[in-house]
C-alpha angles and dihedrals in degrees: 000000000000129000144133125285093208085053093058098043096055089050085051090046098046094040095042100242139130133256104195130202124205120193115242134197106153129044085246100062084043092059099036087054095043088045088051089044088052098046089050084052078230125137108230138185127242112219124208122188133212096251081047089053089054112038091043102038120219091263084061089037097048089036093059106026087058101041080062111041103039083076099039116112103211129048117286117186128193125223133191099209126197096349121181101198126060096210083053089054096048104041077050079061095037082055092044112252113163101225142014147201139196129182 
């Protein structure tokens, strides 16, 4: 389901809840987080960090993180959280993450 992730922010921010991220780095945790999120009828944000980023590799990022989510039924927004290296950042856009963040 696609939506976007400053849409749902503002709602959170105007209603007082909460838009939780969970880190991933497995297809398991990826489909655990989007079922829980599914079964809370909640959008929720996957979080991938830069050592993820690394030792994954976006092929393996955008592969997994897509095979879940195109038949999720609720949003499910992907962040690149704390990255280090720009290129990292935007090949994580290019990809189309929804937010970064570099420290």
């Amino acid at each position: 389901m696609k939506a976007y992730l400053l849409d749902y922010l503002q709602q959170a921010f105007r209603e007082k809840f909460a838009l939780p991220a969970f880190s991933i780095d497995n297809l398991s945790t990826v489909k655990s987080v989007v079922r829980g999120a599914e079964l809370c009828r909640a959008p929720v944000i996957l979080m991938v960090s830069e050592s993820s980023f690394t030792f994954l590799g976006l092929e393996y990022i955008k592969s997994m993180v897509e095979t879940v989510t195109s038949k999720a039924t609720v949003p499910v927004f992907l962040h690149f959280d704390h990255g280090q290296v720009i290129k990292h950042a935007e090949m994580m856009v290019d990809a189309g993450a929804d937010s970064v963040m570099i420290d």
